[in-house]
PDB file of the backbone (N, CA, C, O) and the ligand in Angstrom, with CONECT records:
HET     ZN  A 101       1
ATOM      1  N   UNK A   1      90.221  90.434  77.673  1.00  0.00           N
ATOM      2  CA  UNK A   1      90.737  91.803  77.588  1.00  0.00           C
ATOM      3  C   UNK A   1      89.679  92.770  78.107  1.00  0.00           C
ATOM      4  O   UNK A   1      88.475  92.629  77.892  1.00  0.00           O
ATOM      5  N   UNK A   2      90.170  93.666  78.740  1.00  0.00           N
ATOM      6  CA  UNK A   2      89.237  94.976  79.301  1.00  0.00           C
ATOM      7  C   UNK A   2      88.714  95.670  78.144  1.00  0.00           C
ATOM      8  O   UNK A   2      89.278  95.845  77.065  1.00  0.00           O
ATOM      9  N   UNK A   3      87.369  96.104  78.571  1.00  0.00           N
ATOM     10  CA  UNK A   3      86.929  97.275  77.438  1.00  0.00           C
ATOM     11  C   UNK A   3      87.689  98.725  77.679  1.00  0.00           C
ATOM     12  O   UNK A   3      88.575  98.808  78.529  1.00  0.00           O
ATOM     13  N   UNK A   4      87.320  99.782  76.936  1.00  0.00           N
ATOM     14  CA  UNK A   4      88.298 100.821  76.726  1.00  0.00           C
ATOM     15  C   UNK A   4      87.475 101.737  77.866  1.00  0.00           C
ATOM     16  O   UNK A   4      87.933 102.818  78.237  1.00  0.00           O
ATOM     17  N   UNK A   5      86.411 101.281  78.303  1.00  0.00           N
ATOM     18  CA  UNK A   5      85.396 101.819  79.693  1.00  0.00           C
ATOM     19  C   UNK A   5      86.300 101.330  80.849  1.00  0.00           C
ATOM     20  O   UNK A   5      86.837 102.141  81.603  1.00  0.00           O
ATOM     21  N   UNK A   6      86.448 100.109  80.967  1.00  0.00           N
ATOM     22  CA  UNK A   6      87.107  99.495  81.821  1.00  0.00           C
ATOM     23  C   UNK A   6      88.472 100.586  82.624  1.00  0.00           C
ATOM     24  O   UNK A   6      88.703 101.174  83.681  1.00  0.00           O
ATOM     25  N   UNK A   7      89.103 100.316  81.229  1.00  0.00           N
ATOM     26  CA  UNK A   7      90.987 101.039  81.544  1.00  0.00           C
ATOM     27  C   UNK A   7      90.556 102.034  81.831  1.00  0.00           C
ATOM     28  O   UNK A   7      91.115 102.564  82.791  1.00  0.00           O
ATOM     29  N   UNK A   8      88.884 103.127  80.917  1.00  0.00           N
ATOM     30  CA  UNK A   8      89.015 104.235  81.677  1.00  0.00           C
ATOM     31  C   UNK A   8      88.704 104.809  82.863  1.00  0.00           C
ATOM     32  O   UNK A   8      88.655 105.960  83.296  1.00  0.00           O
ATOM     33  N   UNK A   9      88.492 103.650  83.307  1.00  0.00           N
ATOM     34  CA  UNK A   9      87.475 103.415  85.064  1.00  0.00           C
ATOM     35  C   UNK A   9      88.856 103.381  86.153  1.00  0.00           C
ATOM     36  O   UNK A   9      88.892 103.872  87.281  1.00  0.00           O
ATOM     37  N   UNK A  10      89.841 102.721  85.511  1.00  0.00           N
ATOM     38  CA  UNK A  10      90.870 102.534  86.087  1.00  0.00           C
ATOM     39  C   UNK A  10      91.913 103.826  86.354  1.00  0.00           C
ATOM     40  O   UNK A  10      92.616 104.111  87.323  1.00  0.00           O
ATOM     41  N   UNK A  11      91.624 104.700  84.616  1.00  0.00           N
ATOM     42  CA  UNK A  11      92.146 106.018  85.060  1.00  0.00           C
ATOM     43  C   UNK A  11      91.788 107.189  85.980  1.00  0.00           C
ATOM     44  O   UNK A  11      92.493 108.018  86.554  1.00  0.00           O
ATOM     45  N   UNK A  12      90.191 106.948  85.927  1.00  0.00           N
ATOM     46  CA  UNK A  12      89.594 107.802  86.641  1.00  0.00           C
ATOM     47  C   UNK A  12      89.752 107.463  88.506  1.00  0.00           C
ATOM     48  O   UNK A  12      89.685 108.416  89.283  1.00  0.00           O
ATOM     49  N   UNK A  13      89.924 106.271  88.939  1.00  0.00           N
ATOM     50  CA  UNK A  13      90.488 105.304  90.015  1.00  0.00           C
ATOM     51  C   UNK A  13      91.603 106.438  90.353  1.00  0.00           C
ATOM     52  O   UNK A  13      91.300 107.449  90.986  1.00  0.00           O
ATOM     53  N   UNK A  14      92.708 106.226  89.954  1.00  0.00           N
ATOM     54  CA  UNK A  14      93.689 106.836  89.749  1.00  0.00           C
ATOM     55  C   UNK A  14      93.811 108.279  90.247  1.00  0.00           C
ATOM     56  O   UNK A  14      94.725 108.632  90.993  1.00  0.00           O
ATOM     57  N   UNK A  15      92.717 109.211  89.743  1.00  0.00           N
ATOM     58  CA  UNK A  15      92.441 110.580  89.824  1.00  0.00           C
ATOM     59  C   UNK A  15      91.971 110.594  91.162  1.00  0.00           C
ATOM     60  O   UNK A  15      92.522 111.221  92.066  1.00  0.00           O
ATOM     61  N   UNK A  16      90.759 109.772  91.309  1.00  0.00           N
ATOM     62  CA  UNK A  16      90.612 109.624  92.932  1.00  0.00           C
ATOM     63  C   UNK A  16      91.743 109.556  94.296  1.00  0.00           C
ATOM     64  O   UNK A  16      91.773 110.220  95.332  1.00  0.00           O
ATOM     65  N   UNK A  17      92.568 108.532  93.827  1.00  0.00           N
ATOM     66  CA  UNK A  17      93.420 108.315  94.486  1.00  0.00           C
ATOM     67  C   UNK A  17      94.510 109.566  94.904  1.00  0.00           C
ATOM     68  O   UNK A  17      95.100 109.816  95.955  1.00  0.00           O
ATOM     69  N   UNK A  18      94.485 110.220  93.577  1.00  0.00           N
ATOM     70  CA  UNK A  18      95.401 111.617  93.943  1.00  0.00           C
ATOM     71  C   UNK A  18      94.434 112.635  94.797  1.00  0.00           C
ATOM     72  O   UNK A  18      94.916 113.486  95.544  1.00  0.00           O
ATOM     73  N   UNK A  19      93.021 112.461  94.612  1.00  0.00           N
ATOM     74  CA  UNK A  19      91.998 113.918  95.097  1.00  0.00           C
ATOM     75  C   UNK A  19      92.066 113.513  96.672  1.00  0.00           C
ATOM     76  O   UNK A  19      92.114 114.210  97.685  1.00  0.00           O
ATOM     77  N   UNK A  20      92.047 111.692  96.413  1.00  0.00           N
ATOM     78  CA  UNK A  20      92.332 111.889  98.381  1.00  0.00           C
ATOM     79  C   UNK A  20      93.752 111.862  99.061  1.00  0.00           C
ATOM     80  O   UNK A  20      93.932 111.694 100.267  1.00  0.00           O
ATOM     81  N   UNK A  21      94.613 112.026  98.235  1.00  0.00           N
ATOM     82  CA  UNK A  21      95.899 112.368  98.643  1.00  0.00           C
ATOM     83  C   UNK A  21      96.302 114.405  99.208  1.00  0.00           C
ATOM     84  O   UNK A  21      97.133 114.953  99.932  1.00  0.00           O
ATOM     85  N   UNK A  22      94.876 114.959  98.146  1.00  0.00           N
ATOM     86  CA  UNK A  22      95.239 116.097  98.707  1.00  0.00           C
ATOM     87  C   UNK A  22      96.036 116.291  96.832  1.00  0.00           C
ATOM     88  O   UNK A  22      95.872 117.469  96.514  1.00  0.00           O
ATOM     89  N   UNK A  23      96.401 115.897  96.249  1.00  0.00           N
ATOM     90  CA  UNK A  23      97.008 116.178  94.847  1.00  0.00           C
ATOM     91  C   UNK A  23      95.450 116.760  93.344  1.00  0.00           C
ATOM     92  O   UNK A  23      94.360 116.371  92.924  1.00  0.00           O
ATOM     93  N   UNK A  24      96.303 117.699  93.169  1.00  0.00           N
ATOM     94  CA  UNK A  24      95.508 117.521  91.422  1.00  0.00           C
ATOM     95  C   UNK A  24      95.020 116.179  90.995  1.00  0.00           C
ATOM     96  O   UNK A  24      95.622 115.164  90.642  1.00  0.00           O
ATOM     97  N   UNK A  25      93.285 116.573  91.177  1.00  0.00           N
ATOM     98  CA  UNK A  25      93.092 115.334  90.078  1.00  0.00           C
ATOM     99  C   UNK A  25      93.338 114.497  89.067  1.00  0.00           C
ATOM    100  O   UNK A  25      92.388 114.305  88.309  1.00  0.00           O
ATOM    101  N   UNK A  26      94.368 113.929  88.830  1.00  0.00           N
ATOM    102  CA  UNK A  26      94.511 113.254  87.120  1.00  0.00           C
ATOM    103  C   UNK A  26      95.375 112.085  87.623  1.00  0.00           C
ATOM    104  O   UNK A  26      96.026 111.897  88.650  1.00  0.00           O
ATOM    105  N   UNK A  27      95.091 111.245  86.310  1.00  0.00           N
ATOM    106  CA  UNK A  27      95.716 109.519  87.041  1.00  0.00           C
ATOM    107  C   UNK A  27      95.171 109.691  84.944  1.00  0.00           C
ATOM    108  O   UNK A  27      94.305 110.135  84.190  1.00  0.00           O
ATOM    109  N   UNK A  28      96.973 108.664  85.005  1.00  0.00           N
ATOM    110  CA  UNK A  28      96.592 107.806  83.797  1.00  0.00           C
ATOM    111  C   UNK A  28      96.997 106.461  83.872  1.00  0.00           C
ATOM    112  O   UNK A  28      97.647 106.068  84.841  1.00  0.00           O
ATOM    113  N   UNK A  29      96.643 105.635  82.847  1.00  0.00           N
ATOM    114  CA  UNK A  29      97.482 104.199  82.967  1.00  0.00           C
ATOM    115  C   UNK A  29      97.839 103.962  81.409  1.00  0.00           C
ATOM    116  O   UNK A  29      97.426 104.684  80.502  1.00  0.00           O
ATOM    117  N   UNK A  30      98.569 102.974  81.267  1.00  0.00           N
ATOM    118  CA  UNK A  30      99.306 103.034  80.215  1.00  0.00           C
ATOM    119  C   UNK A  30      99.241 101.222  79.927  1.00  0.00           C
ATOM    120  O   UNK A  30      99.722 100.345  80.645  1.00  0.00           O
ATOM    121  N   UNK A  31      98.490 101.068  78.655  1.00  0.00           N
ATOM    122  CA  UNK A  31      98.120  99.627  78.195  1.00  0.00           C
ATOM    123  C   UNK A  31      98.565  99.331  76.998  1.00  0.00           C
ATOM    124  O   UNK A  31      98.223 100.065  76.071  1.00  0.00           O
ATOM    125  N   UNK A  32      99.378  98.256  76.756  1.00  0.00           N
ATOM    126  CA  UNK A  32      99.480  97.571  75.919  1.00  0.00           C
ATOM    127  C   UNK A  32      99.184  96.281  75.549  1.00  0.00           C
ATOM    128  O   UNK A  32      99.237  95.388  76.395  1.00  0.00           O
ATOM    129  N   UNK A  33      98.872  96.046  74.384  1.00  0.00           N
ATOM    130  CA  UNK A  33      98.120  94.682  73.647  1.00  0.00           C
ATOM    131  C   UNK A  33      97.503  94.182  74.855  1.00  0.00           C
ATOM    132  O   UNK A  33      97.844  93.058  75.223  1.00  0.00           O
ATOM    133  N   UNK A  34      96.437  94.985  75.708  1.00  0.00           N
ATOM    134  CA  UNK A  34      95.363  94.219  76.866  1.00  0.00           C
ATOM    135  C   UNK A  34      96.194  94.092  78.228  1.00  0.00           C
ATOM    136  O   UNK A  34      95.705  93.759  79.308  1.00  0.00           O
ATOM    137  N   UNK A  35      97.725  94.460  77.956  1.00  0.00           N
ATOM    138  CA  UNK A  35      97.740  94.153  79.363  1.00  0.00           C
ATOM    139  C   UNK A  35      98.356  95.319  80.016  1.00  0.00           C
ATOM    140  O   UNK A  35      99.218  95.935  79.389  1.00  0.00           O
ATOM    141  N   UNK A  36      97.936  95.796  81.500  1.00  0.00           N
ATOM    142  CA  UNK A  36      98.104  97.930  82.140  1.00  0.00           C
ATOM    143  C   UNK A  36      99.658  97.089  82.699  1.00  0.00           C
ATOM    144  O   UNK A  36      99.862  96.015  83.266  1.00  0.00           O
ATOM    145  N   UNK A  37     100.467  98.091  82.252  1.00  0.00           N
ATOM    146  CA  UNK A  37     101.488  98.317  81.900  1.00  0.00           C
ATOM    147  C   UNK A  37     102.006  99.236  83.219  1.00  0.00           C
ATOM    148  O   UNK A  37     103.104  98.803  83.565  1.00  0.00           O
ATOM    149  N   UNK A  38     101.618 100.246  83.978  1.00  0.00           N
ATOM    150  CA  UNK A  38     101.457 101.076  84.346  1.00  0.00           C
ATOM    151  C   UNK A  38     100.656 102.116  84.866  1.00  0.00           C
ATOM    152  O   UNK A  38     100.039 102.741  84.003  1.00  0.00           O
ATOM    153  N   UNK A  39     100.451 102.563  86.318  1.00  0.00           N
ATOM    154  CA  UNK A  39      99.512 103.328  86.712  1.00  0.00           C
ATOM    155  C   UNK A  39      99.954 104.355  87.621  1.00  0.00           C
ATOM    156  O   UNK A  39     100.793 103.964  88.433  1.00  0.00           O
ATOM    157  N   UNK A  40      99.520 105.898  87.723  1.00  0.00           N
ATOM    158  CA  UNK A  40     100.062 106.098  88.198  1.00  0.00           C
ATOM    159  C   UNK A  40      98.767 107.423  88.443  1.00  0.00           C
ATOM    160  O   UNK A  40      97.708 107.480  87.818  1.00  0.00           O
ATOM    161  N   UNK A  41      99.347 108.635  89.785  1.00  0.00           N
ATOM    162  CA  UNK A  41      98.735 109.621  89.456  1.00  0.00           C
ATOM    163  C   UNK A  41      99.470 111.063  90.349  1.00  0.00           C
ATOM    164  O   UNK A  41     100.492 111.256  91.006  1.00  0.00           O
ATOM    165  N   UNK A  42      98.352 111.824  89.942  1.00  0.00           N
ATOM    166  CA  UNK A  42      99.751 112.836  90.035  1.00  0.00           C
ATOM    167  C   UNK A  42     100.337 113.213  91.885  1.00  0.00           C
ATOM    168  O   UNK A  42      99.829 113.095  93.000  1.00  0.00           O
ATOM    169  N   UNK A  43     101.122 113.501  91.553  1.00  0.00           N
ATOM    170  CA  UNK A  43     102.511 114.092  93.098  1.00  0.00           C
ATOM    171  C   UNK A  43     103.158 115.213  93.009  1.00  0.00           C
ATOM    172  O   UNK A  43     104.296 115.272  93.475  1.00  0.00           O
ATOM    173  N   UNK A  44     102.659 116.163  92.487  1.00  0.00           N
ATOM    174  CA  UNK A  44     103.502 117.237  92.196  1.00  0.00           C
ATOM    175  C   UNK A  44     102.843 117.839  93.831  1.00  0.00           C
ATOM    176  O   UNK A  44     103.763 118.480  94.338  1.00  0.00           O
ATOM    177  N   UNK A  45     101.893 117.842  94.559  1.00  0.00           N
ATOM    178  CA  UNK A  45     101.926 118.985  95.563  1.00  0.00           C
ATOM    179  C   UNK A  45     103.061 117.793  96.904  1.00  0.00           C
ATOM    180  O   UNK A  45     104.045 118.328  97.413  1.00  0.00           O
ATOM    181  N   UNK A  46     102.738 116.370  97.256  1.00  0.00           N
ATOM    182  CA  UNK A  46     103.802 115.072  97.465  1.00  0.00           C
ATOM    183  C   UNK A  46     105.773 115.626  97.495  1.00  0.00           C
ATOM    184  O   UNK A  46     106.641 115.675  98.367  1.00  0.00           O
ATOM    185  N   UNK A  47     105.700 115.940  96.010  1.00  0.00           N
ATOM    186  CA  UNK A  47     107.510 115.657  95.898  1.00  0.00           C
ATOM    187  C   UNK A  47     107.759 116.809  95.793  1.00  0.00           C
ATOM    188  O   UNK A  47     108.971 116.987  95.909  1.00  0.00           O
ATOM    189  N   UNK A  48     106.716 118.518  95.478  1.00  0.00           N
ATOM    190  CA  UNK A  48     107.149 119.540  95.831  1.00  0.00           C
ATOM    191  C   UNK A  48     108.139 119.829  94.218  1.00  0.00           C
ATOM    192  O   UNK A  48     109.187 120.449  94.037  1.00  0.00           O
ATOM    193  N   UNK A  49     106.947 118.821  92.948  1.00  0.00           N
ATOM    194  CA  UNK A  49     108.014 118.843  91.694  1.00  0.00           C
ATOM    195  C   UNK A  49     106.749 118.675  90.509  1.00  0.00           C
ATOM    196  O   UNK A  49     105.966 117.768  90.227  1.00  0.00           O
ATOM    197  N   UNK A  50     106.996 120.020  90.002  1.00  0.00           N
ATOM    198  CA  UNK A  50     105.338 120.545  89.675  1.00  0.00           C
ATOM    199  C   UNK A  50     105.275 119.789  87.367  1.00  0.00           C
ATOM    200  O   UNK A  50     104.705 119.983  86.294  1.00  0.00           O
ATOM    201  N   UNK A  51     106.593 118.758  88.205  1.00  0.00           N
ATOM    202  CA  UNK A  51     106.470 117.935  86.729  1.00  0.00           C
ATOM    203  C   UNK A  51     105.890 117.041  87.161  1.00  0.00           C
ATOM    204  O   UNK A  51     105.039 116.912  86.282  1.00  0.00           O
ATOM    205  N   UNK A  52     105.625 116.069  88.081  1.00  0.00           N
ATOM    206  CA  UNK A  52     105.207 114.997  88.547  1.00  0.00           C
ATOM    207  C   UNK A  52     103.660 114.930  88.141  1.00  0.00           C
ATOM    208  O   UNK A  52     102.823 114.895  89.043  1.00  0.00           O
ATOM    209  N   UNK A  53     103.359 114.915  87.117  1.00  0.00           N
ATOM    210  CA  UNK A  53     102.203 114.790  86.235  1.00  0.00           C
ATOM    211  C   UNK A  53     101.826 113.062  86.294  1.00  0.00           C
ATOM    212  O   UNK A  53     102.767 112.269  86.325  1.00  0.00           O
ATOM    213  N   UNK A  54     100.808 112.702  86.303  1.00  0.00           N
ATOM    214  CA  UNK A  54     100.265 111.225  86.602  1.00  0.00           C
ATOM    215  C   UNK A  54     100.930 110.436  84.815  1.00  0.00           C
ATOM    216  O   UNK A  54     101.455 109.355  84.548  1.00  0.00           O
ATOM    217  N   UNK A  55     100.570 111.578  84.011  1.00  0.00           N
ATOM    218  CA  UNK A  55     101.000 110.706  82.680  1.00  0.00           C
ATOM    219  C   UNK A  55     103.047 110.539  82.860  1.00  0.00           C
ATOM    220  O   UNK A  55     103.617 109.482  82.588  1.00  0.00           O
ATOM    221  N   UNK A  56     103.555 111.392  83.190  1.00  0.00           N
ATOM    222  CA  UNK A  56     104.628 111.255  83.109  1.00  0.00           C
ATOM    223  C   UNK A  56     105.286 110.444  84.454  1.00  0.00           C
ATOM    224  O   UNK A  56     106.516 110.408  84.465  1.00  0.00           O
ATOM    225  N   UNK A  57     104.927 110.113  85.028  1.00  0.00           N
ATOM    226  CA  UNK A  57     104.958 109.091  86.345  1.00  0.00           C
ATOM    227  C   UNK A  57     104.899 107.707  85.840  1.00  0.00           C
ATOM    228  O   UNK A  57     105.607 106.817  86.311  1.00  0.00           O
ATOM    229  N   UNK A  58     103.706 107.447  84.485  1.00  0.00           N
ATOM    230  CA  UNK A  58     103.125 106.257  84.390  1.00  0.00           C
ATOM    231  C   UNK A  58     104.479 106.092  83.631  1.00  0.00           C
ATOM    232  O   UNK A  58     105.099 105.062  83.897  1.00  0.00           O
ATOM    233  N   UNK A  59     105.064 107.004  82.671  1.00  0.00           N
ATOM    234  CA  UNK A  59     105.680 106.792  81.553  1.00  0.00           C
ATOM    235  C   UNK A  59     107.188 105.886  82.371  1.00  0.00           C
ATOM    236  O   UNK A  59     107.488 104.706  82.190  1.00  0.00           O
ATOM    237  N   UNK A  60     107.809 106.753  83.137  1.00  0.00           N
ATOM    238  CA  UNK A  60     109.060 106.832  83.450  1.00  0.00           C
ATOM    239  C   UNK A  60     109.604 105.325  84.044  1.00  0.00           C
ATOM    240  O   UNK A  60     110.800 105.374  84.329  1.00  0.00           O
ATOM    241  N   UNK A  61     109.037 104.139  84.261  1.00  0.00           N
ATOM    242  CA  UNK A  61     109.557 102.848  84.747  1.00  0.00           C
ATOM    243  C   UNK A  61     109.613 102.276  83.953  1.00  0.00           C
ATOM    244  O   UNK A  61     110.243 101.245  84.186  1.00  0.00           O
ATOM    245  N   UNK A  62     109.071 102.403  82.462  1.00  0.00           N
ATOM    246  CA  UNK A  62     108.706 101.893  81.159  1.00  0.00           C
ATOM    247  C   UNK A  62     109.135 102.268  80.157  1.00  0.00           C
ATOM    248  O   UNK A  62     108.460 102.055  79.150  1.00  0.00           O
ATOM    249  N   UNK A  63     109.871 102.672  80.084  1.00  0.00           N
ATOM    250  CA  UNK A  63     110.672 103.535  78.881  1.00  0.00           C
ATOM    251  C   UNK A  63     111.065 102.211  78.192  1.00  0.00           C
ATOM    252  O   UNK A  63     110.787 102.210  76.993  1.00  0.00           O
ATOM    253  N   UNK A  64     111.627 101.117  78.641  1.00  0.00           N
ATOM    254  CA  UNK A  64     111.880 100.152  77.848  1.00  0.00           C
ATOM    255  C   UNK A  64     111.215  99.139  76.973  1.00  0.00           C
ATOM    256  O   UNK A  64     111.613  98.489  76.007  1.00  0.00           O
ATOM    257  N   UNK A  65     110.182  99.201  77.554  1.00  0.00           N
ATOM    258  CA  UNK A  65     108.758  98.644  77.213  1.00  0.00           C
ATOM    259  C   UNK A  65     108.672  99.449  76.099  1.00  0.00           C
ATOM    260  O   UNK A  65     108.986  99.063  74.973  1.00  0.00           O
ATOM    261  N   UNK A  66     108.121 100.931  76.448  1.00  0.00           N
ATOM    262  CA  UNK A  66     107.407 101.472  75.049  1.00  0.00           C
ATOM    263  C   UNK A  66     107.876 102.318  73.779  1.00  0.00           C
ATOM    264  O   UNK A  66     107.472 102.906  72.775  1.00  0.00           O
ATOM    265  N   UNK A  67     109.028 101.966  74.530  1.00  0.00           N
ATOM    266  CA  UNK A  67     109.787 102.506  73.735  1.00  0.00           C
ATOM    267  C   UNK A  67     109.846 101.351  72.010  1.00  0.00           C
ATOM    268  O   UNK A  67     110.110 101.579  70.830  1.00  0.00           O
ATOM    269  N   UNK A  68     109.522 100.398  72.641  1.00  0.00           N
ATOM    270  CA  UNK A  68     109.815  99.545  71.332  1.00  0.00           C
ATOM    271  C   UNK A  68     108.712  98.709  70.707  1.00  0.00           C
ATOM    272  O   UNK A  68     108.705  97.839  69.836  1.00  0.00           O
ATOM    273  N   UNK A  69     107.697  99.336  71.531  1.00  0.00           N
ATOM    274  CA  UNK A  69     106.164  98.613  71.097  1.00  0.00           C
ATOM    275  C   UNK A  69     105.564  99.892  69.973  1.00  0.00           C
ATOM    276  O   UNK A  69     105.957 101.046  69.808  1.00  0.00           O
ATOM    277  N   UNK A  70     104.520  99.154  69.358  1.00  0.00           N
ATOM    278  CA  UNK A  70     103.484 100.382  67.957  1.00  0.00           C
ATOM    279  C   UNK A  70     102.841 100.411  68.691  1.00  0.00           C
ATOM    280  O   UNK A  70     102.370 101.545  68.775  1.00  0.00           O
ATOM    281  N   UNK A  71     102.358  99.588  69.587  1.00  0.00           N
ATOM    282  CA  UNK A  71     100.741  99.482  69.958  1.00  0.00           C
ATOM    283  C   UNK A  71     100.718 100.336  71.554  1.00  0.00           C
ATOM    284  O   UNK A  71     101.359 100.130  72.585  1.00  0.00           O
ATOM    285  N   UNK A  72      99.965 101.072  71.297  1.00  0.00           N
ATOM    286  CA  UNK A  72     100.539 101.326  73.189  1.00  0.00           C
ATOM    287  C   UNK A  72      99.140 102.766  73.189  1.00  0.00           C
ATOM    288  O   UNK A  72      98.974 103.773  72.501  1.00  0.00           O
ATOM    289  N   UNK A  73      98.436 102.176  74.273  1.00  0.00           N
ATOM    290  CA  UNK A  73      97.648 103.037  74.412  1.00  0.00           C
ATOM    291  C   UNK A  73      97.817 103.893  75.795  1.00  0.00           C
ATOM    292  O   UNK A  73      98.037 103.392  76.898  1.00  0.00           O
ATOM    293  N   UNK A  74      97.655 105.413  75.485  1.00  0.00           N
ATOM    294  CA  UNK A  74      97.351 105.728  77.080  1.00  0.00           C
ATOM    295  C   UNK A  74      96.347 106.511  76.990  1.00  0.00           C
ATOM    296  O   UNK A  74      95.977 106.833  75.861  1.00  0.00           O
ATOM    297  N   UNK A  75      95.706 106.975  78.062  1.00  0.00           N
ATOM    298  CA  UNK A  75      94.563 107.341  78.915  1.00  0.00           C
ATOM    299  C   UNK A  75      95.163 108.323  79.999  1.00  0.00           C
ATOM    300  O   UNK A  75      95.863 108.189  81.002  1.00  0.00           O
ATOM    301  N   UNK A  76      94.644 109.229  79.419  1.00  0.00           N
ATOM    302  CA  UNK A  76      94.231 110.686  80.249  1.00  0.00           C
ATOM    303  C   UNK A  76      93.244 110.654  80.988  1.00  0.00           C
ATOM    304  O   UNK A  76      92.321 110.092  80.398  1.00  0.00           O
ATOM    305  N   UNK A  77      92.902 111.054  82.228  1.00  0.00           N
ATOM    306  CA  UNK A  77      91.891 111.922  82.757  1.00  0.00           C
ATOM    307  C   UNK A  77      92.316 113.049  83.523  1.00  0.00           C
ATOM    308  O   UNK A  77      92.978 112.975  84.558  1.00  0.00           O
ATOM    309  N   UNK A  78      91.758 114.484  82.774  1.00  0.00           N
ATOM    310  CA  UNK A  78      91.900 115.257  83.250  1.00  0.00           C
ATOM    311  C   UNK A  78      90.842 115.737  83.777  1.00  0.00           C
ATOM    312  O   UNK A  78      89.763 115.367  83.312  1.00  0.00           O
ATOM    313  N   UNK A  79      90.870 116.750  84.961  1.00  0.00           N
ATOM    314  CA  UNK A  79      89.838 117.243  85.759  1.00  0.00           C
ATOM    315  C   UNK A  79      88.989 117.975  84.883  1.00  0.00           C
ATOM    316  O   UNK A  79      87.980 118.529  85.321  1.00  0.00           O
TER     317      UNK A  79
HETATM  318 ZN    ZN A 101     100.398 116.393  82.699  1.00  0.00          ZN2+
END
């Protein structure tokens, strides 16, 4: 299992990925019981849809997943 440095290396990854897209910095990922579930980061300047937040990106393919798990960690990085 990853340390909680790890996943957050992965979120901060993430943030990168949007800063060289030209997007707001922020990327989260979304882990459960050890295994990333989800990654994502933000697209709101992309889809021209100023909800397109990296946490709510990660959320939205997974609704079924976490919806029914306790355990469920996510990870912010904000600028
Ligand atoms: Zn947000």
């Amino acid at each position: 299992m990853m340390t909680d440095e790890q996943y957050m290396k992965m979120a901060l990854q993430e943030a990168q990925n949007a800063f060289d897209e030209g997007e707001i910095p922020v990327g989260a990922i979304i882990v459960c019981q050890g295994r990333v579930l989800s990654k994502a980061h933000n697209l709101t300047e992309r889809l021209h849809d100023f909800t397109a937040h990296a946490e709510m990106l990660a959320f939205t393919p997974h609704r079924s997943i976490w919806g029914t798990s306790t355990s469920i960690s996510v990870r912010f990085m904000l600028p």
